[in-house]
mmCIF file as gemmi writes it, N, C-alpha and C atoms, coordinates in Angstrom:
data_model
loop_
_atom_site.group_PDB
_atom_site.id
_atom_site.type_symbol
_atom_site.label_atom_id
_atom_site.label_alt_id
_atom_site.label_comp_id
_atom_site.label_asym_id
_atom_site.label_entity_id
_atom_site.label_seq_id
_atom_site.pdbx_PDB_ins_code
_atom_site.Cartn_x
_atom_site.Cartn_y
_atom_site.Cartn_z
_atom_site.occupancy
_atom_site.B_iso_or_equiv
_atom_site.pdbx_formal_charge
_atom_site.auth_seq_id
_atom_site.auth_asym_id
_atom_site.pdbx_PDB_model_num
ATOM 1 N N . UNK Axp A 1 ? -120.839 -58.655 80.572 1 0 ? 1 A 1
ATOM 2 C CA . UNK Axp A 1 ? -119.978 -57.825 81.386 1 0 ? 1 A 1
ATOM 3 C C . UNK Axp A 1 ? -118.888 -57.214 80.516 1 0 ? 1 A 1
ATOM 4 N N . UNK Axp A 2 ? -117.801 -56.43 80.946 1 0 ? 2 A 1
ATOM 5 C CA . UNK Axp A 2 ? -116.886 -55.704 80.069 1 0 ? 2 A 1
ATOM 6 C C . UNK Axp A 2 ? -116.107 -56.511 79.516 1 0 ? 2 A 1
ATOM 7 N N . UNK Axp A 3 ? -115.694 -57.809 80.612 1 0 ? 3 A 1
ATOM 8 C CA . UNK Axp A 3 ? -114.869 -58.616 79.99 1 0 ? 3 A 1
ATOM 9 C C . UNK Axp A 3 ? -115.068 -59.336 78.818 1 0 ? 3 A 1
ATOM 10 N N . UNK Axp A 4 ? -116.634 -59.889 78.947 1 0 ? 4 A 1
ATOM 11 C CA . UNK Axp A 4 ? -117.513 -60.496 77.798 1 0 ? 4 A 1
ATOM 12 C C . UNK Axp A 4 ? -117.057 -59.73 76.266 1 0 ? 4 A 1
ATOM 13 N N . UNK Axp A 5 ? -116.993 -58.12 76.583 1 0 ? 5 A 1
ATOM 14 C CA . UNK Axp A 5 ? -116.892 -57.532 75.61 1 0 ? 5 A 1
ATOM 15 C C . UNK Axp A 5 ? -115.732 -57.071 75 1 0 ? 5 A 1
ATOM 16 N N . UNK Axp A 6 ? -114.943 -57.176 75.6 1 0 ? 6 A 1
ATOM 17 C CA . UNK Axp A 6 ? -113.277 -56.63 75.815 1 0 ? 6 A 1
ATOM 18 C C . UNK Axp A 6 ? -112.18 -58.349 75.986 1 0 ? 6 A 1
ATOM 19 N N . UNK Axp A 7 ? -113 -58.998 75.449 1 0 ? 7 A 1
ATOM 20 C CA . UNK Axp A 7 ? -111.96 -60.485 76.032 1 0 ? 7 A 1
ATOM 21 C C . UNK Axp A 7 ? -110.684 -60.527 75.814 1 0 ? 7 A 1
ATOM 22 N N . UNK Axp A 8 ? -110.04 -59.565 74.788 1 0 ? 8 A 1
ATOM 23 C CA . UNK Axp A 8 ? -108.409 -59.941 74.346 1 0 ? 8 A 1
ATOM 24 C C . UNK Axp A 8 ? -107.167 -59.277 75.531 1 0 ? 8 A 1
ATOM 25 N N . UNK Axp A 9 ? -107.884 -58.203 76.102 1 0 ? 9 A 1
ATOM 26 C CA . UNK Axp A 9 ? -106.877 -57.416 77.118 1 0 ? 9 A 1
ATOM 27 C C . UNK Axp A 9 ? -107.006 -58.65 78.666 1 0 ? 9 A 1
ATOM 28 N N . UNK Axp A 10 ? -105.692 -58.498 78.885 1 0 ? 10 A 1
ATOM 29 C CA . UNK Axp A 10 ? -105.474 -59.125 79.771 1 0 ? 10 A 1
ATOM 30 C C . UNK Axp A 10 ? -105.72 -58.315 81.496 1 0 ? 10 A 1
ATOM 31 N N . UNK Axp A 11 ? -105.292 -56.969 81.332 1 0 ? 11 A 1
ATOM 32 C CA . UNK Axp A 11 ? -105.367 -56.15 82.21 1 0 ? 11 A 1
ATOM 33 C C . UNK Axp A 11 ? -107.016 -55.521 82.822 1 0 ? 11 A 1
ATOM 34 N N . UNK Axp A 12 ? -106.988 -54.507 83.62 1 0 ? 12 A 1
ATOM 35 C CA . UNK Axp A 12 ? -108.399 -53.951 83.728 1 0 ? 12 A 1
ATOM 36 C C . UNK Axp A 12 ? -108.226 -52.97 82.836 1 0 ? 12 A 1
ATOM 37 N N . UNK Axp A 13 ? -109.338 -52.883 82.01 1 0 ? 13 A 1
ATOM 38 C CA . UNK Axp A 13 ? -109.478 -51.432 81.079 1 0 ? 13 A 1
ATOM 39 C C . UNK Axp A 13 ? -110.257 -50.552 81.962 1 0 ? 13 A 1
ATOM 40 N N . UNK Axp A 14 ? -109.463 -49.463 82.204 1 0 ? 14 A 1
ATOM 41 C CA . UNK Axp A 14 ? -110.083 -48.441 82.713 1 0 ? 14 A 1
ATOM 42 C C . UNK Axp A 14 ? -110.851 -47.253 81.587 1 0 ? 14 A 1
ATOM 43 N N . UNK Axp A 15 ? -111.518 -46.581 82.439 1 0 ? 15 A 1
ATOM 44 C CA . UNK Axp A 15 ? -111.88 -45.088 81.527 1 0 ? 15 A 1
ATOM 45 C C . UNK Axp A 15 ? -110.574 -44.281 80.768 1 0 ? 15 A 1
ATOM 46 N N . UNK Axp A 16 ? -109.506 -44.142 82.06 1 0 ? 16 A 1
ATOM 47 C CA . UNK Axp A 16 ? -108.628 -43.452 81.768 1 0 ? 16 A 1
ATOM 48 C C . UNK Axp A 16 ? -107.709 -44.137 80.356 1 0 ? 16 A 1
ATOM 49 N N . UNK Axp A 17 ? -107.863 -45.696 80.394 1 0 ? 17 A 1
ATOM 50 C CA . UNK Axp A 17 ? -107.056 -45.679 79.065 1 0 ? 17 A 1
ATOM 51 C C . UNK Axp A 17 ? -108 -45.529 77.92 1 0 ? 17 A 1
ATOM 52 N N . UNK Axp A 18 ? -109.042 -45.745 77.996 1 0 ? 18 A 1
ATOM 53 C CA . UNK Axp A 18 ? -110.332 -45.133 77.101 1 0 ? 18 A 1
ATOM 54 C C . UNK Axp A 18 ? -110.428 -44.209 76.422 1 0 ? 18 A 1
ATOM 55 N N . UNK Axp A 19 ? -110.715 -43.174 77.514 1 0 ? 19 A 1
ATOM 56 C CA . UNK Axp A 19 ? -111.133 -41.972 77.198 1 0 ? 19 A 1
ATOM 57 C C . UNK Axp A 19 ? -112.232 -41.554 77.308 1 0 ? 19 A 1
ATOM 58 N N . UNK Axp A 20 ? -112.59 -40.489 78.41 1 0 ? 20 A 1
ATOM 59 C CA . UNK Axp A 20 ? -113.721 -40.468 78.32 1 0 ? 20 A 1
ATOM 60 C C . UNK Axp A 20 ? -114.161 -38.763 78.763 1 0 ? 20 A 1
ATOM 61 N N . UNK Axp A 21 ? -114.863 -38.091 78.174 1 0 ? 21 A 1
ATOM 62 C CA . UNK Axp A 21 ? -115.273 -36.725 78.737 1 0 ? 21 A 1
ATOM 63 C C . UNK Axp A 21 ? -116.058 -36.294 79.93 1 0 ? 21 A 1
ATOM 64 N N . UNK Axp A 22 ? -115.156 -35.627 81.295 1 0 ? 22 A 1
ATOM 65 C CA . UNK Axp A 22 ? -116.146 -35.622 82.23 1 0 ? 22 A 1
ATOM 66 C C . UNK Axp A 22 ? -117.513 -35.738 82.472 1 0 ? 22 A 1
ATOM 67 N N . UNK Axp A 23 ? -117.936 -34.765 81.94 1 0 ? 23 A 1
ATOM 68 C CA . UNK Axp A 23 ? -119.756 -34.762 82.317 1 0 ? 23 A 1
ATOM 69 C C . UNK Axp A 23 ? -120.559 -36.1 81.625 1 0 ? 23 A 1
ATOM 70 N N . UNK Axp A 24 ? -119.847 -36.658 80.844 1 0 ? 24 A 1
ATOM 71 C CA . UNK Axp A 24 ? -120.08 -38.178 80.038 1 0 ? 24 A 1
ATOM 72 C C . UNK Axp A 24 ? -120.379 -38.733 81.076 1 0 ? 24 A 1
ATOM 73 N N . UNK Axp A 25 ? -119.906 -39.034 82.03 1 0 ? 25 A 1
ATOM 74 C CA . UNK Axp A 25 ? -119.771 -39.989 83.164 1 0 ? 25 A 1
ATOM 75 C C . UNK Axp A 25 ? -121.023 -39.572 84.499 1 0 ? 25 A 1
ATOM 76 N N . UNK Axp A 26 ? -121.074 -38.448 84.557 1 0 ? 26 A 1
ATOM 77 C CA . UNK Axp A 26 ? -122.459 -37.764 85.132 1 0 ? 26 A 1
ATOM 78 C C . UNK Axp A 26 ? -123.718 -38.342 84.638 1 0 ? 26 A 1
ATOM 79 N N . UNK Axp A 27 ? -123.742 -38.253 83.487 1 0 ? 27 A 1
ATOM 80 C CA . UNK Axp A 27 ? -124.923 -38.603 82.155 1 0 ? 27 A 1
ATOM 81 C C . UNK Axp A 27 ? -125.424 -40.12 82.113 1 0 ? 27 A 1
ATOM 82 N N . UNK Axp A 28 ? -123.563 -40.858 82.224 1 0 ? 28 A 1
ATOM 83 C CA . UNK Axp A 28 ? -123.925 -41.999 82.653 1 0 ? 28 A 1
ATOM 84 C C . UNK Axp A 28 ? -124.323 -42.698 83.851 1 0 ? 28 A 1
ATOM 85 N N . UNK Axp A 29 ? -124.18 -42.333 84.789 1 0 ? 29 A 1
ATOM 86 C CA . UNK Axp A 29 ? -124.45 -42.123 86.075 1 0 ? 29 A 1
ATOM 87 C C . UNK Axp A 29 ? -125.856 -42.28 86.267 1 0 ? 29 A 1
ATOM 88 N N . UNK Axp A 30 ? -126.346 -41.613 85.702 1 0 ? 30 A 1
ATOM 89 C CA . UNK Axp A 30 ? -128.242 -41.081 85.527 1 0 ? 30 A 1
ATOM 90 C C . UNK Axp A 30 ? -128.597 -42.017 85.271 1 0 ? 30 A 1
ATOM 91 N N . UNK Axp A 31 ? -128.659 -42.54 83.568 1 0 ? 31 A 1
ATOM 92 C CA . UNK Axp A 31 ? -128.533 -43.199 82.972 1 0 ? 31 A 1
ATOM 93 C C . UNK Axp A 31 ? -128.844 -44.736 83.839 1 0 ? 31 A 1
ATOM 94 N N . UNK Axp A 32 ? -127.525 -44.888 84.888 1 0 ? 32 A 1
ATOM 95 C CA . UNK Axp A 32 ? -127.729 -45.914 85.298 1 0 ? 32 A 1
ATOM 96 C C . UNK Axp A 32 ? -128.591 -46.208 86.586 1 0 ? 32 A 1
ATOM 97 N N . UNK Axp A 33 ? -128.695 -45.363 87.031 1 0 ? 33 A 1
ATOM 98 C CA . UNK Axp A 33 ? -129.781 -45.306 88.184 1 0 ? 33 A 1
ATOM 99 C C . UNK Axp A 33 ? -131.383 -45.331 87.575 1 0 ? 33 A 1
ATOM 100 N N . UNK Axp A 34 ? -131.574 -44.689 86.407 1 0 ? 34 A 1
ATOM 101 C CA . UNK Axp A 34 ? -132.819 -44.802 85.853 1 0 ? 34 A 1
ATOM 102 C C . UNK Axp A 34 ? -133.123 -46.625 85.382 1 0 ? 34 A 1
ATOM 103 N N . UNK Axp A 35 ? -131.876 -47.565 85.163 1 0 ? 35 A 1
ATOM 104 C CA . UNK Axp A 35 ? -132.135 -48.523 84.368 1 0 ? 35 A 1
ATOM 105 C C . UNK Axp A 35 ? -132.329 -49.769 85.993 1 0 ? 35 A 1
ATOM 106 N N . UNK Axp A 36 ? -131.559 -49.351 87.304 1 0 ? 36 A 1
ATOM 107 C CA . UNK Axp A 36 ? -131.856 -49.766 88.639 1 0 ? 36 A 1
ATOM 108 C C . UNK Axp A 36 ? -133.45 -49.63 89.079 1 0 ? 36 A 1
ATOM 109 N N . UNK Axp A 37 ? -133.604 -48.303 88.558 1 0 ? 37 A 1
ATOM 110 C CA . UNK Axp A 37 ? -135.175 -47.919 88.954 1 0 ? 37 A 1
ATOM 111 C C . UNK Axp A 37 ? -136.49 -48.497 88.235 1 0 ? 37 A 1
ATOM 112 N N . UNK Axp A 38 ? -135.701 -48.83 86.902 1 0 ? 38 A 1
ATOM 113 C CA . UNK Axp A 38 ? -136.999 -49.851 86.157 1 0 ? 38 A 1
ATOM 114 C C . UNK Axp A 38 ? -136.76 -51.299 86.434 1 0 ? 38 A 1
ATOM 115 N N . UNK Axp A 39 ? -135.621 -51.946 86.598 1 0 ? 39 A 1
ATOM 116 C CA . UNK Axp A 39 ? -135.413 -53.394 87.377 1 0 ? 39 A 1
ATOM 117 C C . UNK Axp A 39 ? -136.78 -53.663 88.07 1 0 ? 39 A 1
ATOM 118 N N . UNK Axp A 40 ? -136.186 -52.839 89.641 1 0 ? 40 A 1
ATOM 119 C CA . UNK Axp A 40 ? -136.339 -52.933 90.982 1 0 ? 40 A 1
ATOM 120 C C . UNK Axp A 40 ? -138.024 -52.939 90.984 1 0 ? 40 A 1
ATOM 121 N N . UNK Axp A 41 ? -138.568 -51.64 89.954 1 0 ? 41 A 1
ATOM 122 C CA . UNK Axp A 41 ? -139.715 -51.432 89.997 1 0 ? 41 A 1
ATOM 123 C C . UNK Axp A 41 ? -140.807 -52.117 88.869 1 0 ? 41 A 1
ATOM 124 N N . UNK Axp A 42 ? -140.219 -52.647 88.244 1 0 ? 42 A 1
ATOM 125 C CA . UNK Axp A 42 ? -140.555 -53.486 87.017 1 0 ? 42 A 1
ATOM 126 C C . UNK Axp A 42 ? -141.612 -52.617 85.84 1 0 ? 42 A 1
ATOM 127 N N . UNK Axp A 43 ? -140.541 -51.325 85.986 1 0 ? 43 A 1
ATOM 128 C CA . UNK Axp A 43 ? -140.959 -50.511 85.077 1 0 ? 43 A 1
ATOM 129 C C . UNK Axp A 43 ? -140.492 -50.843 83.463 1 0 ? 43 A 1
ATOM 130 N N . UNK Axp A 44 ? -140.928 -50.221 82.231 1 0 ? 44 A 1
ATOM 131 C CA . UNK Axp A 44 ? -140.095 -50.132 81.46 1 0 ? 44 A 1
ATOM 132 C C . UNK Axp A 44 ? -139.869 -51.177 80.764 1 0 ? 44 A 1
ATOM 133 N N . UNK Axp A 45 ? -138.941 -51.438 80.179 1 0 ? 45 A 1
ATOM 134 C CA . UNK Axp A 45 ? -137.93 -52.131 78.956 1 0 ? 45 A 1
ATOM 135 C C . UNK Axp A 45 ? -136.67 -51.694 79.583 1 0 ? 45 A 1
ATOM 136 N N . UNK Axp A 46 ? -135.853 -52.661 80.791 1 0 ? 46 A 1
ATOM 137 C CA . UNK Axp A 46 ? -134.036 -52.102 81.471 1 0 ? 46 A 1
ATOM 138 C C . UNK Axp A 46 ? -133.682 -52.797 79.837 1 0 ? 46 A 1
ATOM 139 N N . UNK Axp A 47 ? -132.63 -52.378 79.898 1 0 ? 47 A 1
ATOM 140 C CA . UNK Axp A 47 ? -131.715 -52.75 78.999 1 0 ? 47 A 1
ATOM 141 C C . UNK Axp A 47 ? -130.496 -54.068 79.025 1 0 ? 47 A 1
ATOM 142 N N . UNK Axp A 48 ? -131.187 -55.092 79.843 1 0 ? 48 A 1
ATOM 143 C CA . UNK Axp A 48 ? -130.953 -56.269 80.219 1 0 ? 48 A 1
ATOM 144 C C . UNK Axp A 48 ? -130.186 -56.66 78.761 1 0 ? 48 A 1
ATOM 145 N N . UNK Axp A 49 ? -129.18 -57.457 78.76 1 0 ? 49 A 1
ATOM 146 C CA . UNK Axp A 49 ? -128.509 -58.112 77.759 1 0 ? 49 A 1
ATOM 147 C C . UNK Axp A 49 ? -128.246 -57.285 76.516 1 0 ? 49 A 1
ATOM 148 N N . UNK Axp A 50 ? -127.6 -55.837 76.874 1 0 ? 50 A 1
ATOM 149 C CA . UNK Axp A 50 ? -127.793 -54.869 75.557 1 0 ? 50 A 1
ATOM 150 C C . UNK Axp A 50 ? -126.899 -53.804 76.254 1 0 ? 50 A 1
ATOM 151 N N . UNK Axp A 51 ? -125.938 -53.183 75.022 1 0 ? 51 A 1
ATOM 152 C CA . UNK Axp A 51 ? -125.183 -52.369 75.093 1 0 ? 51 A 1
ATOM 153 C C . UNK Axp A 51 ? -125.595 -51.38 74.803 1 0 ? 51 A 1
ATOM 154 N N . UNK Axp A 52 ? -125.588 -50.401 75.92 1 0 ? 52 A 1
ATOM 155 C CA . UNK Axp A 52 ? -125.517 -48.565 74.772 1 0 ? 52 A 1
ATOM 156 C C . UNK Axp A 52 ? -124.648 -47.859 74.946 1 0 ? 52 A 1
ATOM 157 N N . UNK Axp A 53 ? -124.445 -47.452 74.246 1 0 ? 53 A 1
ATOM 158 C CA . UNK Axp A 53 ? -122.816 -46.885 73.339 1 0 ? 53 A 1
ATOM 159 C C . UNK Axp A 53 ? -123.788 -45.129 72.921 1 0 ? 53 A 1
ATOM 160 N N . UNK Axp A 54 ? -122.833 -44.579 74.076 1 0 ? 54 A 1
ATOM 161 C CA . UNK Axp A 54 ? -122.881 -43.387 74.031 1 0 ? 54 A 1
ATOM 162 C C . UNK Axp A 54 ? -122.107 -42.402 73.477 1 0 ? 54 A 1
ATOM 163 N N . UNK Axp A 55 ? -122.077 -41.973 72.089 1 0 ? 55 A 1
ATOM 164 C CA . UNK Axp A 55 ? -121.032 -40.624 71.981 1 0 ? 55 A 1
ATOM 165 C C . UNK Axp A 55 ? -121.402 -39.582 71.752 1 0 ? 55 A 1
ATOM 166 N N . UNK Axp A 56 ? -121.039 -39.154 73.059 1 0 ? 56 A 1
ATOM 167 C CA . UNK Axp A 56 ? -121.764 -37.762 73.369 1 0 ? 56 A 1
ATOM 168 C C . UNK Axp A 56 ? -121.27 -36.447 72.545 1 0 ? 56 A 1
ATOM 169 N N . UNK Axp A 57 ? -120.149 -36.9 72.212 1 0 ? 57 A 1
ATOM 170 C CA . UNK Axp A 57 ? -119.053 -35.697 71.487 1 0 ? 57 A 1
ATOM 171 C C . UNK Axp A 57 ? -119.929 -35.456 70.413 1 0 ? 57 A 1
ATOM 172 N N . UNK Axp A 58 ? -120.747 -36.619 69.479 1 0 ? 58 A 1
ATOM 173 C CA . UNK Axp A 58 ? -121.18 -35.949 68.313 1 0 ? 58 A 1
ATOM 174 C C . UNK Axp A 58 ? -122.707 -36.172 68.552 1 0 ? 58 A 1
ATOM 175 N N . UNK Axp A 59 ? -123.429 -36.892 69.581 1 0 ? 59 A 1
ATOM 176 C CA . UNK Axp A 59 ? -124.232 -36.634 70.293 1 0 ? 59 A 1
ATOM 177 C C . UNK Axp A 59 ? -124.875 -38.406 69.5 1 0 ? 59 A 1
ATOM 178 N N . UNK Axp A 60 ? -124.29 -38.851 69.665 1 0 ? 60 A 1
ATOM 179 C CA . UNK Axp A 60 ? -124.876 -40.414 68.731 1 0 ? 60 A 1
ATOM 180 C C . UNK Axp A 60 ? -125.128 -41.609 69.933 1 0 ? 60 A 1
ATOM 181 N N . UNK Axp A 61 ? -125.841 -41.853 70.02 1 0 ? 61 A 1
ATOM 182 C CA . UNK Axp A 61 ? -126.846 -43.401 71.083 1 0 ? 61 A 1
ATOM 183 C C . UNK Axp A 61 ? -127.186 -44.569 70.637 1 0 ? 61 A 1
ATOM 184 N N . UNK Axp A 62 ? -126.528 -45.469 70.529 1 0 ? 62 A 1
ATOM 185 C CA . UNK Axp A 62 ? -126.737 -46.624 69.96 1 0 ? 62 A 1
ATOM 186 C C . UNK Axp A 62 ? -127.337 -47.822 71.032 1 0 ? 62 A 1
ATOM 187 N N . UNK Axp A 63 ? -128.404 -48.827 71.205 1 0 ? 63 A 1
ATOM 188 C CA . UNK Axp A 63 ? -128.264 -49.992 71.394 1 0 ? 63 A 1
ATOM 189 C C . UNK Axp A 63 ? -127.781 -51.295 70.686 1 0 ? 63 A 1
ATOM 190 N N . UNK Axp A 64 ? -127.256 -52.087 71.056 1 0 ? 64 A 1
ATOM 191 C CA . UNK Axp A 64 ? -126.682 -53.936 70.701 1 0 ? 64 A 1
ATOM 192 C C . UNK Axp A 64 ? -127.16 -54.37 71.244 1 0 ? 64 A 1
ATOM 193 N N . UNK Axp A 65 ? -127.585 -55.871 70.889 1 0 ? 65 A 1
ATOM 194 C CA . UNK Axp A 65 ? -127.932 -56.888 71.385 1 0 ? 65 A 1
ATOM 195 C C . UNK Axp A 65 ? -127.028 -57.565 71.774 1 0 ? 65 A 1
ATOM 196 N N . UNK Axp A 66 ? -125.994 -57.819 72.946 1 0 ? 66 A 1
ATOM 197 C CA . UNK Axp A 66 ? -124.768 -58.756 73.29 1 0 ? 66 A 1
ATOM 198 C C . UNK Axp A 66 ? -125.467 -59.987 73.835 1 0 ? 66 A 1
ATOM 199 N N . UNK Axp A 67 ? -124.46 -61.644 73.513 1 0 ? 67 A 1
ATOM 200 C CA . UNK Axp A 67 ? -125.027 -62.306 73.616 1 0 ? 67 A 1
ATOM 201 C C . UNK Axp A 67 ? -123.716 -62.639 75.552 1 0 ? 67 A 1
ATOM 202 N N . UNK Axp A 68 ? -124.254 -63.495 76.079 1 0 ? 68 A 1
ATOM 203 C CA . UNK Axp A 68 ? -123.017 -63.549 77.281 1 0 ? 68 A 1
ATOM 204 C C . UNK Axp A 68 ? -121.794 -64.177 76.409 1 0 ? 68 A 1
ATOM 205 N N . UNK Axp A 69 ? -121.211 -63.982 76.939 1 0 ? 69 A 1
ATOM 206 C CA . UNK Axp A 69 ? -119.356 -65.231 77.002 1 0 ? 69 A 1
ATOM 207 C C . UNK Axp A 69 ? -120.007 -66.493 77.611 1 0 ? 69 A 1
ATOM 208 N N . UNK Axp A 70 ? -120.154 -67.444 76.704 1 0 ? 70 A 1
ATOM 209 C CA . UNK Axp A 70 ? -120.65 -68.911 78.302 1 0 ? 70 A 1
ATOM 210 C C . UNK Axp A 70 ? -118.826 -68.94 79.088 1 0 ? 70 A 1
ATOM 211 N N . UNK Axp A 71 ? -118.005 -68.63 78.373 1 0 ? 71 A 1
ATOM 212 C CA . UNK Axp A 71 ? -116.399 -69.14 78.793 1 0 ? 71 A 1
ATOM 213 C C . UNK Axp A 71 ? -116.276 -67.804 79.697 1 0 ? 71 A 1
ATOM 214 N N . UNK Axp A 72 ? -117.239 -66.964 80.403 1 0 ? 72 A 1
ATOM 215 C CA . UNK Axp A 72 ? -116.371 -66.034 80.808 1 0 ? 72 A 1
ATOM 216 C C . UNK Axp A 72 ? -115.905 -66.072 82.138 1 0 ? 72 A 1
ATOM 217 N N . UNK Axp A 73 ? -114.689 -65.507 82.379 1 0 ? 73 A 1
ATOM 218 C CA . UNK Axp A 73 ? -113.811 -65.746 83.393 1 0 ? 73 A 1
ATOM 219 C C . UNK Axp A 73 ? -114.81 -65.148 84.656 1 0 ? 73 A 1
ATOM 220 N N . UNK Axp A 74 ? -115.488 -63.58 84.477 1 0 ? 74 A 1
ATOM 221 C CA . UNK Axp A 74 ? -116.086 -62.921 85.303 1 0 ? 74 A 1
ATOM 222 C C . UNK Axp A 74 ? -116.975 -63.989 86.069 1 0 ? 74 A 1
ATOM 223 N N . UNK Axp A 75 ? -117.889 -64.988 85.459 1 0 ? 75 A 1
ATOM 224 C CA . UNK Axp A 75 ? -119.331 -65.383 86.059 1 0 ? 75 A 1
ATOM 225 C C . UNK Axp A 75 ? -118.906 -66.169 86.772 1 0 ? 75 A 1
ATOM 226 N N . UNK Axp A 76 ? -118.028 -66.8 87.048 1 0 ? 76 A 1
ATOM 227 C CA . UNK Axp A 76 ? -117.738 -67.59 88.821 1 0 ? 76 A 1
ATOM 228 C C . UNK Axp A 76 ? -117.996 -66.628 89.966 1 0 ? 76 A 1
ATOM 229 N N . UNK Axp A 77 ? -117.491 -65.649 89.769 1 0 ? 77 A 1
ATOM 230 C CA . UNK Axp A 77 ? -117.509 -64.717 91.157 1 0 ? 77 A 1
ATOM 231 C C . UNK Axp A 77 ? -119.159 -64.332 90.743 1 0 ? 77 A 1
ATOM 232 N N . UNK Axp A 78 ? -119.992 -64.201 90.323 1 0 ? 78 A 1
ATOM 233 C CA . UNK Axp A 78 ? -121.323 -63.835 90.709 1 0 ? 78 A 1
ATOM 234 C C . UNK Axp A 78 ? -122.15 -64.703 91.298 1 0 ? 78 A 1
């Protein structure tokens, strides 16, 4: 989760302290409905336990392999 990935901020990190370019968020949007649609349908390779890191500005797509937080604060509430 974000927190997993972001553990030192105490606050919520938003986009806005981020930064992020409108139509970025459209793209991602897609993006994430396509990765719901291979779940649900057991299409594909989802991108289960893996980051992609989008920068669209210079047009660069990366996947990571993230491992969980076992300590993370988030996984009680799921």
């Amino acid at each position: 989760c974000y927190r997993c990935l972001y553990q030192e901020q105490d606050n919520e990190t938003s986009c806005n302290e981020n930064g992020v370019l409108a139509p970025v968020v459209g793209m991602m949007g897609s993006w994430q409905a396509l990765e719901a649609i291979k779940v649900l349908c057991n299409f594909g390779e989802p991108l289960i336990g893996k980051l992609l890191i989008a920068d669209l500005k210079y047009g660069d797509i990366r996947q990571l392999k993230l491992k969980k937080d076992p300590n993370c604060p988030i996984e009680e509430y799921r």
